[in-house]
Each structure stands twice: as C-alpha cells, then as structure tokens.
C-alpha positions as CSV (number, residue, x, y, z in Angstrom):
1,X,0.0,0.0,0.0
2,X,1.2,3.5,-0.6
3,X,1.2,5.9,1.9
4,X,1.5,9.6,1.5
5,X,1.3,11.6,5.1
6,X,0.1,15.3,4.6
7,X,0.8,17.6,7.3
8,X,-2.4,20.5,7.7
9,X,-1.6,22.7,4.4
10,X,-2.6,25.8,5.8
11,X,1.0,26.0,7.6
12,X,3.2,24.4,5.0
13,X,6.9,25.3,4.1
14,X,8.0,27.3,6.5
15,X,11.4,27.7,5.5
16,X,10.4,29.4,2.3
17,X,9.1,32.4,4.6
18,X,12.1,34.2,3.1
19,X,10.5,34.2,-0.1
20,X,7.2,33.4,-0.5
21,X,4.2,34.1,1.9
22,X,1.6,32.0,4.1
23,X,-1.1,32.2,1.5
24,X,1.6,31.3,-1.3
25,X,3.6,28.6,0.7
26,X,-0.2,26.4,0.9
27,X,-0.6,26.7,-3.0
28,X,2.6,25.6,-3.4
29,X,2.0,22.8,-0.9
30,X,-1.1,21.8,-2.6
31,X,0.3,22.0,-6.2
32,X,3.0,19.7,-5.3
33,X,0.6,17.5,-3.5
34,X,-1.3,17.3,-6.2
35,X,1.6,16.3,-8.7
36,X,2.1,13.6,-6.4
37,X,-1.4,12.1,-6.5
38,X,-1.4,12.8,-10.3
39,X,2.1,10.2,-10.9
40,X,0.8,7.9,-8.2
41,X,-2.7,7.8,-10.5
42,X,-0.9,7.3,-13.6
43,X,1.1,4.1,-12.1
44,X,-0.9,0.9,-13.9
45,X,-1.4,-2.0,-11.8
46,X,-0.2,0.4,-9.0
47,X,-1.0,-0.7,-5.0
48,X,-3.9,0.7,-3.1
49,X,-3.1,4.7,-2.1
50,X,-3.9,6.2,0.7
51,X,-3.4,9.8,1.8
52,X,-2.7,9.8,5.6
53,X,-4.2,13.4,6.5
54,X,-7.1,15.5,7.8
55,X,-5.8,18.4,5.6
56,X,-9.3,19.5,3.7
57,X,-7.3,20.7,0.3
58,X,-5.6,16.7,0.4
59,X,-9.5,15.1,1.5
60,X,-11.1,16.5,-0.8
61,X,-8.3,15.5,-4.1
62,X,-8.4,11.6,-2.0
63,X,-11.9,11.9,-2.8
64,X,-11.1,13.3,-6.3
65,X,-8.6,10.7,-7.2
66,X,-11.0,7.9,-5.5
67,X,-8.3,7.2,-3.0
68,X,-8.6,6.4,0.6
69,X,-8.4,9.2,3.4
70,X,-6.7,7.5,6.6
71,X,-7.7,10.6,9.2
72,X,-5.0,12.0,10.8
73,X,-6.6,14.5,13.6
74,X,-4.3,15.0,15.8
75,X,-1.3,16.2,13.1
76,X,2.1,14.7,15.1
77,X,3.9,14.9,12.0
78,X,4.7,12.9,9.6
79,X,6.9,10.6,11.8
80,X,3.6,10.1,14.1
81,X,1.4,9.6,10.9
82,X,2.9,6.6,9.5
83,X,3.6,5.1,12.6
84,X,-0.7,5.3,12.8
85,X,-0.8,4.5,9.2
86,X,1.3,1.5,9.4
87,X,-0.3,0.2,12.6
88,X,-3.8,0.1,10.7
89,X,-1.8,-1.8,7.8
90,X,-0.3,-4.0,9.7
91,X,-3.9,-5.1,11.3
92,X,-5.3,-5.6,7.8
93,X,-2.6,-7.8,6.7
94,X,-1.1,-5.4,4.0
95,X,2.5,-7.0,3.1
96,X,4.4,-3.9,2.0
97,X,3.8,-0.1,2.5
98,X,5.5,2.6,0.2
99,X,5.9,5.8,1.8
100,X,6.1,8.9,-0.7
101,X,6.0,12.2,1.1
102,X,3.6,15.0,-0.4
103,X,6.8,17.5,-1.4
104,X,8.5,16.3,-4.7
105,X,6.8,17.5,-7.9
106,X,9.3,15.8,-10.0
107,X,7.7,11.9,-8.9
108,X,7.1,9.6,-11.8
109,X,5.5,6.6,-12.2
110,X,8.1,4.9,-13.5
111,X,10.8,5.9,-10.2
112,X,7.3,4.5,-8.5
113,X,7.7,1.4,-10.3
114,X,11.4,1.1,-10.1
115,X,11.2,0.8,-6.3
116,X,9.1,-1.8,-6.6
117,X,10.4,-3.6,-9.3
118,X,14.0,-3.7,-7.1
119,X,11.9,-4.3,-4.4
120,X,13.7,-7.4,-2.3
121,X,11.3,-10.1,-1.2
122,X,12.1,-9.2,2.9
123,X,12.7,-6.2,3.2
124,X,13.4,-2.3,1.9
125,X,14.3,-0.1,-0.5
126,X,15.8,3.6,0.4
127,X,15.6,6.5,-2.0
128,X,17.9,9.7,-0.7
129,X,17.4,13.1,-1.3
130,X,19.5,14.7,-3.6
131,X,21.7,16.1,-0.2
132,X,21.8,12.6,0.8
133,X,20.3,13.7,4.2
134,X,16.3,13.2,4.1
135,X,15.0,10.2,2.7
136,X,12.7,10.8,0.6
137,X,10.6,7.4,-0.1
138,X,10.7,4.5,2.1
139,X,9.8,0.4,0.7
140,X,9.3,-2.0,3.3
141,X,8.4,-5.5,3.2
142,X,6.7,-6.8,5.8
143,X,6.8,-3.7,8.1
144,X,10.4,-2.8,9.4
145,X,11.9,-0.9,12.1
146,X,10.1,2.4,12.0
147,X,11.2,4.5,8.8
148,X,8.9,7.3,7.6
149,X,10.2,9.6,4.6
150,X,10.8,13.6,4.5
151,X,12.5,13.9,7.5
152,X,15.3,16.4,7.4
153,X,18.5,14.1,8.3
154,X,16.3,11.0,8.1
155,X,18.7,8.8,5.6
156,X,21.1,7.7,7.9
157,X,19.1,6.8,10.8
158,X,16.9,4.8,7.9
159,X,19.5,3.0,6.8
160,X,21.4,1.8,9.6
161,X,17.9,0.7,11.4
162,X,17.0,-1.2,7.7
163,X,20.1,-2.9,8.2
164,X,20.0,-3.5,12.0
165,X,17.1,-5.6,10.9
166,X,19.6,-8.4,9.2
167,X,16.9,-8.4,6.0
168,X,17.8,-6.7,2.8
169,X,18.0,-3.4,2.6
170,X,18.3,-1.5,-1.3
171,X,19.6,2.2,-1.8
172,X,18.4,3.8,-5.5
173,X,19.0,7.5,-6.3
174,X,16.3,8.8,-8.2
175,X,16.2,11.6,-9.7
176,X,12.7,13.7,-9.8
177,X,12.0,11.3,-6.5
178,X,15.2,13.3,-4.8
179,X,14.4,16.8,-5.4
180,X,11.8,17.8,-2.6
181,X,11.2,21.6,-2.1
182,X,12.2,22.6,1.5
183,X,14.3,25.7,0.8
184,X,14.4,28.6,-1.8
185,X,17.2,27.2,-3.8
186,X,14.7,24.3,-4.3
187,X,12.5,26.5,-6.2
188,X,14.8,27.4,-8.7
189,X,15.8,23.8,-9.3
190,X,11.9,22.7,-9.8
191,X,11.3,25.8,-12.2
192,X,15.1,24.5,-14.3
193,X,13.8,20.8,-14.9
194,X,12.4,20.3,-17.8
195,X,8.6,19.2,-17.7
196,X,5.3,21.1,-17.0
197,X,3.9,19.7,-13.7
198,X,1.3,22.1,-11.9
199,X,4.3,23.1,-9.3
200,X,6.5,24.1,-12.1
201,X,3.7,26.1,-13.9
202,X,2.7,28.1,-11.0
203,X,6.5,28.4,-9.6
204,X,7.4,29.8,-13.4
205,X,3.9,31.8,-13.3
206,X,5.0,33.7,-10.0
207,X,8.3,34.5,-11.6
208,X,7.2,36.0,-14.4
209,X,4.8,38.3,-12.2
210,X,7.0,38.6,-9.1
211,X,10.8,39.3,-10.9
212,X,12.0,39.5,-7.4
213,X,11.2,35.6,-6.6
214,X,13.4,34.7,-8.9
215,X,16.0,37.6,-7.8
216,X,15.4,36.3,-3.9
217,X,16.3,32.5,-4.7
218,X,19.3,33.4,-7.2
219,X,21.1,34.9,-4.0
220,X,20.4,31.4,-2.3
C-alpha cells in the first residue's frame, strides 16, 4: 500500500518564509501535493493509495482521485502519521507499505515502479534526497523498524535501522524522486527541470509576475 502523510496545508513550508508568503507557501503545498497524487494515478497496476491526513485541500483531491483518506486529527507529524498508518496496515494484513511524502513535484510513475520492481522479497528499498540527508521514499516489506520519509537528516538513521534488521536493505537514487522543495534554492531547481507539472507552472507563473522571486532565490 502506498502511503502519503500530509501535514495541515494551511501551515506548509516554513522555510520558504524568506521568499514566498503563508497564502503562497499552501498553494505551493497543494500544487505539489497534487503532482504527487497525479504520478501515483498514472502508475498501472499500481498498490492501493492512501493519503494519511485530515488536511481539507488533500481530503477532498483523496476523494477526487478515488483514494482512501486515513484521518489523521491530531497532526504529530509525519513521523507520528505513519507510525498510525502502518499500525492500521499491519492489522489488515497489507504485506508492504510505500511511503512517498507529499513534497517532490518531480515523482514519476516509473521511479514508482522502479522501487518496486527492485523491491527485495524481505525487506526495503531507500531513496535519498538529492543532499543525501532526508529520505525521501521508504519500501518495506513486511513492516520494518520504524522509517517514515521527509525527515530532514532522516537517511542515515533509515539505513542503519533497515540494516540492524539483518533483511535486505536497497539504496536507489532517483532523480525527480530526490528533489523535494524545503528551501528557496529548491524552487529554482523545480522551475530548471524540464517538464510542465502544476508546481512548475505556478513556480514559473509567479516568476514572471513577481521578478524579485526569482532575484530572492538566485542569491540562495
């Protein structure tokens, strides 16, 4: 089962404060989140998804998307959130969970698939963000240790508790699965990929009628 955990929206990216406002930070949060459902949709013969949230922007595109909602009222973070998610997995006999968090825009299908596909039959798969700190989607099969993706210096801590396990444990770089958006500099990278994903339409929409974004995340 895939698992995506959204944190409440309407407080989202708070380290772009330097460059983009409240009200702009949850559009971006949403476009990206939306990306995200989009690649996971277009995945043939994909898992069940479910978005682990009680954000009303992510409910409602669950319900658009005819995935499930798992509620997540009391917001611990993501870290708390799939711990929950996985619990209720576990206790419906689910086999694997793939954790993809809600921030990279980039996702494909067929990174998606890849992880899968290299998938070992007890066990996990690690993908890294591009700083090789966070991790930024998380295989495991059955349930392992406790690894949840997007955490800041997450990778390391993921890998050497994959591995304390004695099971198998697979590290793939990919590439649009690596770049999340956490800092300005982010931005710019997003809007320099080629592709026209809803995040990199609004991000190159806002620097065309804002020049000083673009000015702001240069000096990054």
């Amino acid at each position: 089962m895939i698992l995506v955990p959204v944190k409440n929206l309407s407080g989202a990216k708070q380290r772009l404060a330097a460059v983009l406002d409240q009200p702009a930070r949850t559009t971006l949060a949403q476009a990206m989140l939306h990306d995200v459902v989009a690649a996971i949709d277009s995945w043939e013969r994909r898992p069940a998804c479910a978005l682990v949230t009680s954000d009303p922007f992510a409910v409602d595109l669950a319900k658009e998307y005819a995935l499930e909602v798992i509620p997540d009222p009391a917001n611990p973070g993501e870290t708390g959130a799939i711990e929950m998610a996985t619990q209720i997995c576990v206790a419906r006999g689910v086999e694997s969970t793939l954790i993809v968090p809600a921030d990279i825009p980039l996702i494909t299908a067929n990174e998606l698939e890849q992880i899968v596909a290299q998938a070992p039959d007890a066990g996990s798969v690690l993908v890294p963000a591009a700083d090789g700190r966070g991790t930024n989607a998380a295989f495991r099969r059955p349930r392992i240790c406790s690894l949840c993706a997007s955490e800041t210096t997450s990778f390391k801590p993921h890998l050497a508790a994959a591995r304390a396990t004695g099971k198998a444990c697979t590290v793939l770089q990919l590439p649009s699965i690596a770049l999340d958006v956490d800092n300005p500099a982010d931005l710019r990278e997003v809007m320099q990929r080629p592709g026209e994903s809803r995040t990199q339409r609004l991000l190159r929409r806002w620097m065309l009628d804002h020049p000083t974004l673009a000015t702001r995340t240069e000096g990054i």
